[in-house]
C-alpha positions as CSV (number, residue, x, y, z in Angstrom):
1,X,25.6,179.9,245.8
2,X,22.8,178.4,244.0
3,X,21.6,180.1,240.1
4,X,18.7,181.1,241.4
5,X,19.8,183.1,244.8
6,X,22.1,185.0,242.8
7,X,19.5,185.7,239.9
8,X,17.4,186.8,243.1
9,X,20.3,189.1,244.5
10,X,21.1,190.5,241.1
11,X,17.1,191.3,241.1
12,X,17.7,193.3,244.1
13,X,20.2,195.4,243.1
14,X,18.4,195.7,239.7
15,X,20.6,194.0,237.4
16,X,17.5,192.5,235.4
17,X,19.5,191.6,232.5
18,X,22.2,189.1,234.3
19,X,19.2,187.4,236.7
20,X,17.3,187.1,232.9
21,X,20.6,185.3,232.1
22,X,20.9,183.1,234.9
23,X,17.2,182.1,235.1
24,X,17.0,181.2,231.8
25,X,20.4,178.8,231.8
26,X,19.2,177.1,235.4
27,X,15.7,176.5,233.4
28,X,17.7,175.2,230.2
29,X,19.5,172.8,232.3
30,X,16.7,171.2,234.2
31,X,14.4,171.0,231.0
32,X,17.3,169.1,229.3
33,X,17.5,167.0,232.5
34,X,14.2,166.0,232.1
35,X,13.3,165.7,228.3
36,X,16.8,163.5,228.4
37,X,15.0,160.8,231.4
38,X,11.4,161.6,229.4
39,X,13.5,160.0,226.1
40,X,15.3,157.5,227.6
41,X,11.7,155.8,229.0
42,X,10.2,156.3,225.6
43,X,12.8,155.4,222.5
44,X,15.8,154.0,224.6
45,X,17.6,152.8,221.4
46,X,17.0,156.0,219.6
47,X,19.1,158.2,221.9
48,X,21.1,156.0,224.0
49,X,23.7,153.6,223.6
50,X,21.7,150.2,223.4
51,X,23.4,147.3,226.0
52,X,24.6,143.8,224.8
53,X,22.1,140.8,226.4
54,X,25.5,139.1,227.9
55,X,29.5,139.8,228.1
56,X,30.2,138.5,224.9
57,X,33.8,139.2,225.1
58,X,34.5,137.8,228.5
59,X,35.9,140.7,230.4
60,X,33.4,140.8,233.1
61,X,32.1,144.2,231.6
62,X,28.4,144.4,230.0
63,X,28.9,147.0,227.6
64,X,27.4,148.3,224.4
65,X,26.6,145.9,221.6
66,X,29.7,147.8,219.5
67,X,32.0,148.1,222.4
68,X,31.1,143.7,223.4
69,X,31.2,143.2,219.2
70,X,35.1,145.2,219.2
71,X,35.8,143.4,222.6
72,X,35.2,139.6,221.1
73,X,37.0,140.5,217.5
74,X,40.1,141.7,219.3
75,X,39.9,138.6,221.8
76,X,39.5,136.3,218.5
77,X,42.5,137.8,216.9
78,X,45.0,137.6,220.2
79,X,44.4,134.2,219.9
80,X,44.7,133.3,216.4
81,X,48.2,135.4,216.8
82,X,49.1,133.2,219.9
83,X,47.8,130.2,217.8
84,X,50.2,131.5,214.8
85,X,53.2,132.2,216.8
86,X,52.5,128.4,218.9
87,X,52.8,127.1,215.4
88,X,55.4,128.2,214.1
89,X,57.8,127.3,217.4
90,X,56.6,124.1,217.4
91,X,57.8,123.8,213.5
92,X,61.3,125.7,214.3
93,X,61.5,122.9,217.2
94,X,61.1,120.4,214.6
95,X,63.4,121.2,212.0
96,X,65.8,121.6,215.3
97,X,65.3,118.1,216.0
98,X,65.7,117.1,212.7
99,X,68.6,118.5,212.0
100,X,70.0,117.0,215.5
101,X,68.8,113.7,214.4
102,X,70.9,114.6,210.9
103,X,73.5,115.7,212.7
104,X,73.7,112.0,215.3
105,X,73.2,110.2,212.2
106,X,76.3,111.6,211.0
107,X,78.0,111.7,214.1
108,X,76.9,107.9,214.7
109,X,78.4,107.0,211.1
110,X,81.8,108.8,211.5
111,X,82.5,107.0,214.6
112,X,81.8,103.2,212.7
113,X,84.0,104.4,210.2
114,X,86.9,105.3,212.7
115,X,86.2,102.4,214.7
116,X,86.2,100.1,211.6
117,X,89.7,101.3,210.2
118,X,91.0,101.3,213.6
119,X,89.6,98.5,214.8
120,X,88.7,99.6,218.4
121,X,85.9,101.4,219.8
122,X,86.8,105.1,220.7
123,X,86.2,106.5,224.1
124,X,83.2,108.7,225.4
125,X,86.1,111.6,224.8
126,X,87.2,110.9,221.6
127,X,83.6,111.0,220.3
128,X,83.3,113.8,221.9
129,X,86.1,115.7,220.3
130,X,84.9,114.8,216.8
131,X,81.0,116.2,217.7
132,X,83.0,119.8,218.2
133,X,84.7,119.3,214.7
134,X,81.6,118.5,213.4
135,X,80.1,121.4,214.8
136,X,82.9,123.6,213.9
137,X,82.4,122.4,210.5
138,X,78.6,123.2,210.1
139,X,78.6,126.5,212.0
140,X,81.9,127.9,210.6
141,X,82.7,131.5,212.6
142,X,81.8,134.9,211.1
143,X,85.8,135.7,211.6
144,X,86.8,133.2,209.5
145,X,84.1,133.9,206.8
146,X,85.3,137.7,206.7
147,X,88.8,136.5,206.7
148,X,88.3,134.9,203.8
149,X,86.4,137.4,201.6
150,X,89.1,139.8,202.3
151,X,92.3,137.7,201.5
152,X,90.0,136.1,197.9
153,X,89.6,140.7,197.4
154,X,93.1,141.1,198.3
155,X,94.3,138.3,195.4
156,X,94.7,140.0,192.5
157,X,93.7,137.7,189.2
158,X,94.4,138.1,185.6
159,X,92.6,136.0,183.1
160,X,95.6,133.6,182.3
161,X,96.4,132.8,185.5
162,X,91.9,131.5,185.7
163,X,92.4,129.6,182.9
């Protein structure tokens, strides 16, 4: 039922003090209604939220100036992140190569040396074999690291037998 049957009915049965109530509230809320659309023609920045010319931070949206000014600074930092991060695989990518390049070098100077005091060429399987001791011998195994911390704690040494 609308405010201003029921202020009508509570006239009626004279309950003047809750139709006062409800008259008065329906009359607050239309004179808000219209001194807010009265405003709004006459000092739109003033008491509303002022709208950006353009979507200045590209997602389809014209907002406020604040909300477009927030939207293009978080945009602008995404991609300086991305930018960061981009960088930085491509430099771990390069010290990979690099250190295969090292590693080829070394591989590539082993097998001349084998080959020279031999005085054969090895086969594609030999070579092979001596890349996985090379690799075993850069990248030793955690087990074998702990093994030997615990066996050089385990040793006990005096001064005389150091010197």
């Amino acid at each position: 039922m609308k405010p201003l049957n029921e202020a009508v009915i509570h006239l009626i049965n004279e309950d003047v003090v809750n139709a006062k109530k409800l008259i008065e509230n329906e009359l607050y809320i239309r004179l808000g209604t219209i001194l807010e659309e009265k405003l709004k023609n006459y000092a739109p920045t003033i008491f509303t939220e002022k709208m950006a010319a353009k979507d200045y931070d590209g997602d389809k949206k014209i907002e406020t100036s604040e909300q477009e000014f927030l939207g293009s600074r978080d945009k602008a930092i995404k991609k300086s992140m991305k930018a960061k991060s981009m960088k930085e695989s491509i430099e771990e990518s390069e010290d990979d190569l690099l250190e295969e390049d090292a590693f080829i070098e070394e591989l590539q100077a082993l097998v001349e040396s084998i080959e020279n005091d031999i005085g054969e060429e090895l086969t594609e399987s030999e070579i092979e074999e001596l890349a996985n001791i090379l690799l075993e011998e850069s990248d030793p195994d955690e087990d074998e690291e702990e093994d030997f911390e615990e066996d050089f704690e385990e040793e006990d040494f005096e001064e005389e037998e150091i010197k």
